[in-house]
C-alpha positions in Angstrom: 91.0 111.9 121.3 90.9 111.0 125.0 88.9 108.7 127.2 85.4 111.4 127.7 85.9 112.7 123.4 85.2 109.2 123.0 82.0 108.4 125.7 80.7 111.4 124.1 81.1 109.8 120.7 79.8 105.9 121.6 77.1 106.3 124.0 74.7 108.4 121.8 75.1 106.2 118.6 74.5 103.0 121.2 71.3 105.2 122.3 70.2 105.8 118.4 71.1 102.2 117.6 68.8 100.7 120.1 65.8 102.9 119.1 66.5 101.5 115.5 66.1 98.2 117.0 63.4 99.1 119.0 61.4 100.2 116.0 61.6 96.6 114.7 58.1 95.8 117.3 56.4 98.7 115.2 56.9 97.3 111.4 54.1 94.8 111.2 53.3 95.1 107.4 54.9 96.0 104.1 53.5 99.9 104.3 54.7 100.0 108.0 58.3 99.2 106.6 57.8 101.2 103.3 56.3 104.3 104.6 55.9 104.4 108.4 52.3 103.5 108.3 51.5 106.9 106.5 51.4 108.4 110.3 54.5 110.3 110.8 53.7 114.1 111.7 55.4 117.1 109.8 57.8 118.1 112.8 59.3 114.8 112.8 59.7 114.4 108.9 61.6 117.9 109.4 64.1 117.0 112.1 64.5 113.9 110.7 65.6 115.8 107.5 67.8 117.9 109.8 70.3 114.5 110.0 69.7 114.3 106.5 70.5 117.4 105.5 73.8 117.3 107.4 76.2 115.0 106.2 80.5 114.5 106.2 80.3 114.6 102.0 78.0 117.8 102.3 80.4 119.8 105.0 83.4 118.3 102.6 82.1 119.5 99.3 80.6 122.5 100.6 83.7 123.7 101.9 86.2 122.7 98.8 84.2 125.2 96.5 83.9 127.8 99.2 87.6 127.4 100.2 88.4 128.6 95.9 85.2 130.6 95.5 84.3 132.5 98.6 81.1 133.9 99.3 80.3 136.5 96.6 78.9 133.9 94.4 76.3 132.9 97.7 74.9 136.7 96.8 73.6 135.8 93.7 71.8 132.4 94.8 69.3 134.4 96.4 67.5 134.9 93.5 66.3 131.2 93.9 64.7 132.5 96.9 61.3 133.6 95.5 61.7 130.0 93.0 62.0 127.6 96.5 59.8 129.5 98.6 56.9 128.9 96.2 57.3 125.6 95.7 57.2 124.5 99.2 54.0 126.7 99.8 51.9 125.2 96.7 53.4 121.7 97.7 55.1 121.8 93.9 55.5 118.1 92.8 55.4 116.4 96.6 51.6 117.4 97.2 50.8 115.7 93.8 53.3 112.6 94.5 51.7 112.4 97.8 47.8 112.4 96.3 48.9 109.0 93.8 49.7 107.2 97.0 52.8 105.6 95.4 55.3 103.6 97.7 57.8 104.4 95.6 58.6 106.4 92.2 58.5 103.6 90.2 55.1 102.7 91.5 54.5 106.8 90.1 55.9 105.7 86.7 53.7 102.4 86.3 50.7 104.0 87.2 51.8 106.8 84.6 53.3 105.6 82.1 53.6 101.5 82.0 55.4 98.7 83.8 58.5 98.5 81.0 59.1 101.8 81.5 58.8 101.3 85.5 61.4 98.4 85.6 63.6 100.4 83.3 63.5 104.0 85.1 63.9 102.3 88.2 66.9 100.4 87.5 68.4 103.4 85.9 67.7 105.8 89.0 69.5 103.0 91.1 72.5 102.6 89.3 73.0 106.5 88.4 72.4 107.2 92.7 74.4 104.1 93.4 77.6 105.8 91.1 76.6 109.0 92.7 76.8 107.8 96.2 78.9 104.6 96.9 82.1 107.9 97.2 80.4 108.7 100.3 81.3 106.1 103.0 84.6 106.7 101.3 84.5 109.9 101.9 83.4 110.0 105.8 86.4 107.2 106.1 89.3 109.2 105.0 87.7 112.1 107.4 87.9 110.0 110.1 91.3 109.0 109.2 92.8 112.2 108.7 90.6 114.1 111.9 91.5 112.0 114.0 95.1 111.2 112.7 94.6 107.6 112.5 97.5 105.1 110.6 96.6 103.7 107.0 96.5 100.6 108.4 96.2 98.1 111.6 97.6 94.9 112.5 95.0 92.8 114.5 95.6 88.8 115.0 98.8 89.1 112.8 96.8 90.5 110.1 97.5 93.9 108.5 93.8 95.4 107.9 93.4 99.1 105.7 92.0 101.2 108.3 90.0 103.0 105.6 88.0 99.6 104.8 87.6 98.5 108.3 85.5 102.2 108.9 84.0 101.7 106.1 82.7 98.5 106.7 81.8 99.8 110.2 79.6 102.7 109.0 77.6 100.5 106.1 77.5 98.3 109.0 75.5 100.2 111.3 73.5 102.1 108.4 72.1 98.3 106.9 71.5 97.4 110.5 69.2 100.2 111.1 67.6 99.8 107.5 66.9 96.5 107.9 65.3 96.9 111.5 62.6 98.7 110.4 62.7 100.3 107.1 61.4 103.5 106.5 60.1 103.7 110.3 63.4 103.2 111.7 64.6 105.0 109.8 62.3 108.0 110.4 62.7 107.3 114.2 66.4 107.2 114.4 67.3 110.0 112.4 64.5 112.3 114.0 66.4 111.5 116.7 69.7 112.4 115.5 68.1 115.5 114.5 67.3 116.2 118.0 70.8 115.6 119.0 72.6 117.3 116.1 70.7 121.0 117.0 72.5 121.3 119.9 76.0 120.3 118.6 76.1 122.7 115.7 75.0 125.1 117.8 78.2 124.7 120.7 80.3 124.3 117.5 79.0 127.6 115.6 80.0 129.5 119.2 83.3 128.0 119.4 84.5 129.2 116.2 82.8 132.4 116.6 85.3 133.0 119.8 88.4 131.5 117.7 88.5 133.7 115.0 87.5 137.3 115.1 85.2 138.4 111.6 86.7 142.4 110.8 90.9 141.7 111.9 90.8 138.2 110.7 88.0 136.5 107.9 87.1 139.7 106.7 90.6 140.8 105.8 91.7 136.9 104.2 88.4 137.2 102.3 89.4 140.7 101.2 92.8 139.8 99.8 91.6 138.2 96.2 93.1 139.1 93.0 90.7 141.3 90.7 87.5 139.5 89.2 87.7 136.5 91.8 86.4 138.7 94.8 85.4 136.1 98.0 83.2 139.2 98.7 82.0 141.4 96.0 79.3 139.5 94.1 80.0 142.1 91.2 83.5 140.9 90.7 83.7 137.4 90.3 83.4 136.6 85.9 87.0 134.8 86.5 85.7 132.3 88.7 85.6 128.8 86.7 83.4 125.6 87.7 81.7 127.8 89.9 80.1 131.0 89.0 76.7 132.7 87.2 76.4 129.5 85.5 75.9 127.2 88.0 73.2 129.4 89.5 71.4 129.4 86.2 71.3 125.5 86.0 70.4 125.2 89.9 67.5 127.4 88.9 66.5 125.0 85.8 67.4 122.0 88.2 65.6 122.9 90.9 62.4 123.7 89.0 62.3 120.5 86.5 64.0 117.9 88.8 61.5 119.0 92.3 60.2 115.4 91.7 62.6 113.2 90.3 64.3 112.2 93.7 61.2 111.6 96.2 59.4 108.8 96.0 61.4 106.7 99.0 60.7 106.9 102.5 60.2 109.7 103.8 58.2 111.3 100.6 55.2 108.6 101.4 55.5 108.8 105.7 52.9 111.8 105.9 49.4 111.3 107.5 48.7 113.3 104.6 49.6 115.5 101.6 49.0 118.4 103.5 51.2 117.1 106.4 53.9 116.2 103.5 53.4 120.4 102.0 54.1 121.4 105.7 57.2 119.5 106.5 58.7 120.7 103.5 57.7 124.4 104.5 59.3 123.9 107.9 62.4 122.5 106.3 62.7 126.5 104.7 63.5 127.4 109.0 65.6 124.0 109.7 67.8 124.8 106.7 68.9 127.7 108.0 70.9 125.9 110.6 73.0 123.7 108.8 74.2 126.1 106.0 75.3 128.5 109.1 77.6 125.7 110.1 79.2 124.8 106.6 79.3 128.9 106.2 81.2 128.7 110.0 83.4 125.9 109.1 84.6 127.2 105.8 85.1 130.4 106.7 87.2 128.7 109.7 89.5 126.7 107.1 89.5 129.8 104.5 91.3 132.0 107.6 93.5 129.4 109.5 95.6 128.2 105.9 95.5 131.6 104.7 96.0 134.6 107.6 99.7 135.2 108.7 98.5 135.2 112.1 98.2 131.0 111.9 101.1 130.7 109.4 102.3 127.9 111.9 99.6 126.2 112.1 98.7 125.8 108.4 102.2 125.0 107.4 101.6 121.9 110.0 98.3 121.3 108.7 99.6 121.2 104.8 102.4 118.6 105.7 100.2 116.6 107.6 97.3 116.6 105.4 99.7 115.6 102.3 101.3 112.9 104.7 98.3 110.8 104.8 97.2 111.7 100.7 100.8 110.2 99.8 100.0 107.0 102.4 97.3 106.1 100.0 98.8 107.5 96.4 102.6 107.3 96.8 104.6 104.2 96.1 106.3 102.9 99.6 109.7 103.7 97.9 109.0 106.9 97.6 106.8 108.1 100.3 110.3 109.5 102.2 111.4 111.4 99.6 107.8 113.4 98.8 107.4 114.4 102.4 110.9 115.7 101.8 110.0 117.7 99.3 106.8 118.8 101.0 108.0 119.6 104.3 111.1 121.8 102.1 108.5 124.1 101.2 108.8 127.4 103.5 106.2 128.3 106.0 103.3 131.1 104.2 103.7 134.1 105.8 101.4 136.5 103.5 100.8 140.0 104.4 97.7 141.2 103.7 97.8 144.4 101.8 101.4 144.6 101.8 101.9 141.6 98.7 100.2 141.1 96.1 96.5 139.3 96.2 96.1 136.0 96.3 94.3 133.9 93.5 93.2 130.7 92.0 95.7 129.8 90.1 98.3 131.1 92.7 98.1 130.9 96.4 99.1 130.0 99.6 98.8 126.8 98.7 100.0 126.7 94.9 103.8 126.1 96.4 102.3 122.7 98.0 100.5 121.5 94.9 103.4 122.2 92.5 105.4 120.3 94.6 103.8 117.2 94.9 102.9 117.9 91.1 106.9 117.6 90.3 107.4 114.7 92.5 104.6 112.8 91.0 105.5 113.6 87.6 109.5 112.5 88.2 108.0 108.8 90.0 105.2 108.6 87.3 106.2 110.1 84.1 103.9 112.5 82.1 100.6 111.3 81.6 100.9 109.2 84.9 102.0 112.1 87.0 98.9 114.1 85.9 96.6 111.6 86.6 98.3 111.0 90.2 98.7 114.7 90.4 94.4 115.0 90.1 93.7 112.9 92.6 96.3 114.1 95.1 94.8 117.6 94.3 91.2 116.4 95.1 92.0 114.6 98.2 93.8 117.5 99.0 90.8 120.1 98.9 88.5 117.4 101.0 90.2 117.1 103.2 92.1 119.9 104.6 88.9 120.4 107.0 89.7 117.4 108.9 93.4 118.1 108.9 92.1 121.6 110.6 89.8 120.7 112.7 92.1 118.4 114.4 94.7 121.0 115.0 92.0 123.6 116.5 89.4 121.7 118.3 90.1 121.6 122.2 89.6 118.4 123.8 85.9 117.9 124.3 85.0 120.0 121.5 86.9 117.1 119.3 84.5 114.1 120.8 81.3 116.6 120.1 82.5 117.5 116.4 83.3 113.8 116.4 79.8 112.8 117.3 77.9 115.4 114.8 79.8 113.9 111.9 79.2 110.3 113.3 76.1 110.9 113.4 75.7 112.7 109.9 77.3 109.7 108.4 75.1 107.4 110.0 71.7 109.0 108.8 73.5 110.1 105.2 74.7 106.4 104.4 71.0 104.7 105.6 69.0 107.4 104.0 71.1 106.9 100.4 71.8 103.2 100.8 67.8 102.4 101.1 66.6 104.8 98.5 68.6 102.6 95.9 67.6 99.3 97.5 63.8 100.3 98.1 63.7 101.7 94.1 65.2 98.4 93.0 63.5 96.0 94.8 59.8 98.0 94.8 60.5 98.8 90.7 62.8 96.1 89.5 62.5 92.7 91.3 59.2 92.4 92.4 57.1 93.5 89.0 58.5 90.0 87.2 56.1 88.8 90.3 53.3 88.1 88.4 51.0 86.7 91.6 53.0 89.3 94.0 55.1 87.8 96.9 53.3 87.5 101.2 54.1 90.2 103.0 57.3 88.7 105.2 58.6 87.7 101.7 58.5 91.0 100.6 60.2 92.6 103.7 63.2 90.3 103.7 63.5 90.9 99.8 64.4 94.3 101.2 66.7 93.6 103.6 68.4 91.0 101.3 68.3 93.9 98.5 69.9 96.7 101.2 72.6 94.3 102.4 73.4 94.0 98.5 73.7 97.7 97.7 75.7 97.9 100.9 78.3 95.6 99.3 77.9 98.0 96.2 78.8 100.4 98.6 81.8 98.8 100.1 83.1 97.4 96.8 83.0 101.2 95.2 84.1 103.2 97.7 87.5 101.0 97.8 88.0 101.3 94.0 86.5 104.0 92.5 88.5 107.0 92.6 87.0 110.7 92.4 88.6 112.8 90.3 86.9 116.1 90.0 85.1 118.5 92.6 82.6 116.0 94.8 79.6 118.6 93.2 81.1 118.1 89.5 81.3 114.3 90.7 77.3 113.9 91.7 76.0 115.8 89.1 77.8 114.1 86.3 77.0 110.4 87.6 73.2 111.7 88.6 73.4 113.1 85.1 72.3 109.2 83.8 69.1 109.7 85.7 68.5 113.2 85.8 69.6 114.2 82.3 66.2 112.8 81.0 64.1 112.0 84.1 62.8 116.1 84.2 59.8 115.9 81.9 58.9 112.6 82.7 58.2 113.5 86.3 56.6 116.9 85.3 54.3 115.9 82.3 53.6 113.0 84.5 52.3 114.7 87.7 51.1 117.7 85.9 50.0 117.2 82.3 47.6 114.7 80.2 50.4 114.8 77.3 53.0 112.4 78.1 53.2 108.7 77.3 55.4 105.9 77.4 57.3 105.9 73.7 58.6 109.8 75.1 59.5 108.6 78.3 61.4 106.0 76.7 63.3 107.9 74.8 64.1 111.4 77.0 65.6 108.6 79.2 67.7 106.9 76.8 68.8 109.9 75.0 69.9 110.9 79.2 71.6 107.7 80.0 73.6 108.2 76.6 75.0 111.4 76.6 75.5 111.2 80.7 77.7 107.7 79.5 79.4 109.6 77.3 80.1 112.5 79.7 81.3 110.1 82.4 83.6 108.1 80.2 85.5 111.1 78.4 85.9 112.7 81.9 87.1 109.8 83.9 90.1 109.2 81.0 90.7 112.3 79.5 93.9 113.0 81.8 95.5 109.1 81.5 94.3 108.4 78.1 91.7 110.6 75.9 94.5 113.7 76.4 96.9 111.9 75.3 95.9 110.0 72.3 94.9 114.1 70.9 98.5 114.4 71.3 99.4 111.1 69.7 97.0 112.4 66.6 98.4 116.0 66.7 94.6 117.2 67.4 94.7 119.1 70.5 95.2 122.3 69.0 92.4 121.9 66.8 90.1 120.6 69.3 90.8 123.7 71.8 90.4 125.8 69.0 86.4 124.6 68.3 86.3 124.2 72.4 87.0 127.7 72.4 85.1 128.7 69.1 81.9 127.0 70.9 82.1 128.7 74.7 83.2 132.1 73.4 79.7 133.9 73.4 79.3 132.6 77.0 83.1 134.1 78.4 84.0 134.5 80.9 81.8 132.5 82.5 82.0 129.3 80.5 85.5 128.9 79.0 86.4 125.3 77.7 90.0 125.9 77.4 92.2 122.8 76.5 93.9 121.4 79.7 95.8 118.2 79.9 94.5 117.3 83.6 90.9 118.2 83.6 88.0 117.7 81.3 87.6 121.5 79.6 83.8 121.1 79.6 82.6 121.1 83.6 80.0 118.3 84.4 76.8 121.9 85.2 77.4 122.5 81.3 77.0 119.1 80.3 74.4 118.3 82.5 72.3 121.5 81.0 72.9 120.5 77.6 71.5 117.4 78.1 68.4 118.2 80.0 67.6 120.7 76.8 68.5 117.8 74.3 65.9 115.8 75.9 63.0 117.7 77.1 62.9 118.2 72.7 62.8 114.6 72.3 60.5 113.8 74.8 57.8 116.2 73.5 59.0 115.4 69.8 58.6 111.7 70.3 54.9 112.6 72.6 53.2 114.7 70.1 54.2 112.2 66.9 52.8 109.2 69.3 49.9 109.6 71.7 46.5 109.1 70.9 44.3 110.0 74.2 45.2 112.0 76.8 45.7 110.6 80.2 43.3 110.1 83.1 44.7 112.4 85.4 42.0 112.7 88.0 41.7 109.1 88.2 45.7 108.8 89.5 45.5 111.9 92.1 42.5 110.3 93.7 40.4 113.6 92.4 36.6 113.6 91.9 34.8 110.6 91.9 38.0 109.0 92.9 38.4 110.6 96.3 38.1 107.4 98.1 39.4 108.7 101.4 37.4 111.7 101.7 40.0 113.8 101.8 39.4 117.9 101.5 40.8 119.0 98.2 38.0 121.6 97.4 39.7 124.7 96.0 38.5 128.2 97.3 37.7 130.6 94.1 40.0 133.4 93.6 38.9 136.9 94.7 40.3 140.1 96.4 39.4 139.1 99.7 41.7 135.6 99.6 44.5 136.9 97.1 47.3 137.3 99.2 46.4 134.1 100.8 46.2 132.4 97.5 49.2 133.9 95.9 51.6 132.2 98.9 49.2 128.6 98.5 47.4 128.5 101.7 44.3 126.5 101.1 40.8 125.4 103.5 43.6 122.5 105.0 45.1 125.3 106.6 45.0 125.8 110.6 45.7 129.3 112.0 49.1 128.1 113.1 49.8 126.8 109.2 48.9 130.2 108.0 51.2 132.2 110.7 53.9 129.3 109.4 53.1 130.5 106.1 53.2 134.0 106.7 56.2 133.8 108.2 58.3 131.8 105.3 56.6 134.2 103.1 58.1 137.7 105.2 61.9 135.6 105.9 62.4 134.8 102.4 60.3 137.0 100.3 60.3 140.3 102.3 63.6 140.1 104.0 65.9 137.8 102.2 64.6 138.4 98.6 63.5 142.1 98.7 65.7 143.5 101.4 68.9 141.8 101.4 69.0 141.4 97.4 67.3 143.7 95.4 67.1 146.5 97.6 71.1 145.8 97.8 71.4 145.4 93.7 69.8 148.7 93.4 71.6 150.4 96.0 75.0 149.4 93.8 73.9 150.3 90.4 73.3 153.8 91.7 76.4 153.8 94.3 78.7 150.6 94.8 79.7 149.3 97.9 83.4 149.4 98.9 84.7 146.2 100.1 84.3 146.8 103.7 80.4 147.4 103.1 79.9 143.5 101.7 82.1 142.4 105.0 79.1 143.7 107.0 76.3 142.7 104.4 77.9 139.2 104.8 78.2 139.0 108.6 74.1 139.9 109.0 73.0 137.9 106.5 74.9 134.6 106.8 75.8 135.0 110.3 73.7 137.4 112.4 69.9 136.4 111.6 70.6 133.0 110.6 72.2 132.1 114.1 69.1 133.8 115.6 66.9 131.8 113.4 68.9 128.3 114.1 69.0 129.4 118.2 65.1 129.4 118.1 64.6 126.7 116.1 67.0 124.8 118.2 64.0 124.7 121.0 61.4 124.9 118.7 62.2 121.6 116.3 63.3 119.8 119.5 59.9 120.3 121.5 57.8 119.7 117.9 60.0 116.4 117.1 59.2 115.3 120.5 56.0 115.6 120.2 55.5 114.0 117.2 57.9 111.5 117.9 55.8 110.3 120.7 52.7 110.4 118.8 54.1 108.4 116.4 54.4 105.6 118.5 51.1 106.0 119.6 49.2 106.1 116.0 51.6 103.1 115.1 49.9 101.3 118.2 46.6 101.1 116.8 47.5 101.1 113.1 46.8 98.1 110.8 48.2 97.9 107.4 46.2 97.2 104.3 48.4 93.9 103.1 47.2 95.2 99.3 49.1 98.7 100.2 52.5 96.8 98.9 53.5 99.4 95.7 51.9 97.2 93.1 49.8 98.3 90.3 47.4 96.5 87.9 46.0 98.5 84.9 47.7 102.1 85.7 45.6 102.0 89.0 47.5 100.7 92.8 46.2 97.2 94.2 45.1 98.6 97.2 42.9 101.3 95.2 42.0 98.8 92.1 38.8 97.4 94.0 37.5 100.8 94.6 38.0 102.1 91.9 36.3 99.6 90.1 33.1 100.2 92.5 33.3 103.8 91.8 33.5 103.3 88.0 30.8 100.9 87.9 28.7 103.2 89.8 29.3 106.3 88.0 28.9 104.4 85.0 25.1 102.8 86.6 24.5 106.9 87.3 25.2 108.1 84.1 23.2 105.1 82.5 20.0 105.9 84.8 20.3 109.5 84.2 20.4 109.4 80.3 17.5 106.6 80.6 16.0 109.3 82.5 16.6 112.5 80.1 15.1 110.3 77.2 11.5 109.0 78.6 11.3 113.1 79.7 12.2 114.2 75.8 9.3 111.5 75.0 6.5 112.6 77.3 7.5 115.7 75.5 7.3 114.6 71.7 4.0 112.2 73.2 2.5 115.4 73.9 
């Protein structure tokens, strides 16, 4: 990069980092740091979530399934449409959250359930998001290294220091910094901020590589060229596709319905002014998302053309030497690092034509030549088992990365300090966001129920900071020695399988049902944590060791054979085929059999165990319990207010949150869901579409109305942030923090609601008493008479 790619890079993160530490002035009290006072409006919790959102591991994964998979398999998500739509309308899960008042989800669980099971949810949910994310600084680090073609290693003060774990130490760096500022309310401030910044960045970047590449002579053709039954287009001919297809959309569905709750509970989910504010940022995300997926669509289709269209044969034979130059810096011995670029650079430049040879496919492509090359070399330096295990992470590093290795070789100058600064910032607002989820969950949920008298309020906010800088050192620690072995997607979900595998009724019976108690809890988390263990152990050895010692026992055949027994109803979209690199069962299926397995023993262990049902009116500050006055009164269902009903508008609503509404409502429902998919489903059961058809469908539906929608929402997110941004500042002028607001809980009720609630009881409880006192002398006038 030259001298302006990098003043374009540094003076906006110097801007963002001095707002973090101007926020310090505005975190007064333990709910100020937790939760941003409970002030923040609903256009700043949305463009905050825009930085969110966006993130170097998100571009990275996004793209290594898209780059094998295409776009057919987008098609079919659609049908989760209608399922996220209605959620964020009726406030599924975060409206409720939002009405317990909880700092945190443990504070959720203690209320709910009890303080064991608090502490030991809690530190559960930390470790499995710790696992999950400590890969990410990793991640951003070897993007930065490869983008910006950066050695392995620099020599300052005589000292030879790993490139990789000086940027990594930079990034967790600046991401505790910010964290420990402010909290939540720096948080909130600096990546609303971000937001504001990153709208106008994706937006020059979708342009430029609209001009680069043109969509009918150039993606539309590479998309075109697929082997039969792994179409990058037709949605109707994919059933080949493995790791990725109709099954993974059936356990996003199931994931997305049961696990809506089992992530908030940090930061952001408790910043609203109120639960209504909360409903309407997550409506308003539906607009905001549309933005970021149009750049990952942009950016993979940009990589899926440049490595695999004869007309930039040149420049992805460069980008393949170049990208497995820097993999062998980190995987191959010094000895031998000559000798596999040799063999690397021997293989010939791709010149594929399109319609002339024969389709491309997964298991052989452009860039099959490549990975059977370095597969050889690793096996003749390694030996067998070895070489396979060397060979999988080559391969995975391989796949990441090959976006960095290409945007560096396309990006103009200028463009390269702007791409530079969206990911920068990306990273910054991903690592902060993750790193103080897992710090404020341990230290609200963990550490401070052993304090039996509670800790002051200064003690409390520097047990934070002392807890961040730990999981930041967590951070550092695993992102230098934990290697990732499988697709970053397969990766999460297995290692969020510990928390999530058996966290899904817990957090639905508990926001929504009486049933549910503490013995089911228990167990639906145990069984979880168990068979996620398992999972995790199995798949991080099979190549090195589990696949090995079958061999040793002569019980590989024998175990494919039931592997294959087993998934055969289900082909060909689940096929556990016996492989002697990768696990044959892919971390979706696991995950789904495990959230069955426990959702049984969790009602199983509920019904044989509970005696009374739960006071859930008393936990939602409902009824007599509404100590804030706030409106919950429910209109009555009738012809007049059923369409308003049926999309979850409610007396809270102004007449701008109805035309927001409305408008989600006609995008998703009408257009998206209706129009674009099962107006388009029927149209190919009575005629299918030829291939040139789903080109088009493709280009207005991921390209054409989204980039209208993120051009408009460019000014109109920017304008709203503002607004609230400075409003923000203003409520946080005048606020003052109840000190008993800390996340504690006595007797299933909050501290800062036990005193109130006690009142209200009392006096319900004097009412009752008076009235009955009341009802009798009447009955014996009556009797007197």
């Amino acid at each position: 990069m030259g001298l302006i790619d990098w003043f374009i890079v540094i003076i906006p993160i110097l801007f963002v980092f001095g707002m973090g530490l101007y926020a310090r002035k505005y975190a007064r009290g333990v709910a100020d740091f937790l939760s941003a006072g409970r002030v923040a409006g609903r256009y700043v919790l949305c463009v905050g979530d825009v930085a969110n959102a966006l993130s170097v591991i998100g571009i990275v994964a996004y793209i290594e399934v898209h780059y094998k998979t295409g776009f057919a398999l987008v098609f079919w998500n659609n049908i989760l449409l209608p399922l996220g739509v209605v959620m964020s309308l009726f406030g599924y899960c975060t409206y409720r959250f939002r009405e317990t008042r909880a700092m945190s989800l443990g504070q959720f669980l203690e209320m709910r359930y009890n303080r064991p099971f608090r502490i030991f949810a809690a530190a559960l949910r930390s470790l499995s998001e710790m696992l999950a994310n400590m890969i990410m600084p990793a991640i951003a680090a070897r993007f930065f290294i490869y983008f910006l073609d950066l050695p392995h290693s620099i020599n300052i003060l005589g000292c030879e220091i790993s490139t990789f774990v000086l940027i990594v130490f930079i990034c967790l760096t600046i991401a505790i910094s910010i964290i420990c500022f402010g909290g939540t309310l720096a948080l909130l401030i600096t990546d609303s901020l971000q937001g504001m910044l990153l709208f106008p960045l994706i937006s020059v970047m979708i342009i430029f590589v609209l001009y680069r590449f043109n969509w009918d002579t150039e993606i539309v053709t590479v998309m075109s060229d697929r082997m039969a039954n792994e179409s990058f287009l037709n949605p109707y001919d994919i059933s080949n596709l493995r790791d990725f297809n109709l099954i993974l959309v059936v356990v996003t569905i199931i994931a997305s319905t049961v696990h809506r709750a089992s992530w908030i509970g940090a930061g952001y989910s408790t910043a609203a002014k109120s639960p209504h504010e909360q409903k309407m940022a997550h409506l308003l995300g539906t607009w905001r998302t549309a933005l970021v997926q149009l750049l990952y669509v942009i950016m993979a289709l940009c990589i899926i053309t440049c490595l695999n269209h004869v007309n930039f044969s040149g420049e992805a034979k460069k980008i393949r030497n170049d990208l497995s130059s820097h993999v062998a810096q980190e995987l191959v011995a010094p000895e031998n690092r000559a000798d596999f670029s040799k063999r690397i650079a021997a293989v010939p430049e791709q010149k594929h034509i399109i319609n002339t040879d024969k389709p491309l496919s997964q298991e052989k492509n452009l860039d099959t030549p490549t990975l059977n090359a370095a597969h050889e070399a690793f096996k003749d330096y390694e030996g067998e088992a070895e070489g396979n295990a060397k060979f999988q992470q080559y391969r995975t590093l391989y796949h990441q990365l090959m976006i960095a290795s290409g945007m560096r070789e396309m990006l103009p100058p200028i463009l390269i300090g702007l791409f530079c600064l969206l990911l920068v910032l990306a990273m910054i607002s991903t690592d902060d966001t993750r790193i103080y989820s897992a710090s404020l969950t341990f230290t609200q949920d963990v550490i401070l129920p052993f304090f039996k008298n509670g800790v002051s309020p200064k003690q409390h906010i520097w047990l934070l900071r002392a807890v961040t800088i730990s999981v930041g050192v967590f951070f550092l620690c695993g992102s230098f020695f934990m290697s990732q072995l499988d697709y970053i997607n397969l990766f999460v979900t297995m290692m969020t399988t510990m928390w999530l595998g058996g966290c899904g009724p817990v957090m639905l019976f508990g926001l929504y049902s009486r049933f549910g108690n503490a013995a089911g809890a228990f167990a639906s988390l145990v069984s979880g944590m168990v068979l996620a263990f398992c999972g995790i152990l199995v798949q991080r050895n099979w190549a090195d060791t589990v696949y090995p010692w079958l061999v040793e026992k002569g019980w590989e055949d024998n175990v494919g054979a039931i592997l294959e027994t087993l998934s055969s109803p289900l082909n060909p979209y689940v096929v556990w085929k016996m492989d002697p690199i990768k696990f044959p069962v892919n971390s979706y299926e696991f995950y789904l059999i495990t959230m069955i397995i426990t959702l049984i023993i969790f009602c199983a262990v509920t019904a044989l165990t509970q005696k009374e049902p739960f006071n859930l009116d008393r936990m939602l500050h409902r009824g007599i319990y509404n100590t804030e006055g706030e409106n919950k009164t429910r209109e009555k269902w009738s012809w007049r207010n059923l369409a308003s009903k049926l999309i979850g508008i409610t007396p809270e609503y102004t007449l701008g949150d109805k035309v927001i509404a409305w408008g989600v409502f006609v995008y998703s429902f009408i257009y998206k869901f209706f129009l674009a998919f099962i107006l388009v489903i029927i149209w190919n059961l009575v005629s299918p579409w030829p291939l040139e058809w789903w080109g088009h469908y493709f280009f207005i539906t991921t390209m054409l109305i989204p980039g209208i929608i993120a051009f408009v929402s460019t000014f109109w997110f920017g304008i709203g942030g503002f607004r609230d941004l400075v409003r923000l500042f203003r409520d946080l002028e005048h606020h003052v923090s109840d000190p008993l607001d800390n996340g504690q809980v006595e007797g299933h009720v909050s501290l800062a609601d036990k005193a109130k609630f006690e009142l209200l009881e009392a006096e319900q409880k004097n009412n009752n008493t008076f009235c009955n006192a009341k009802n009798s002398s009447v009955s014996k006038g009556r009797l007197s008479k």
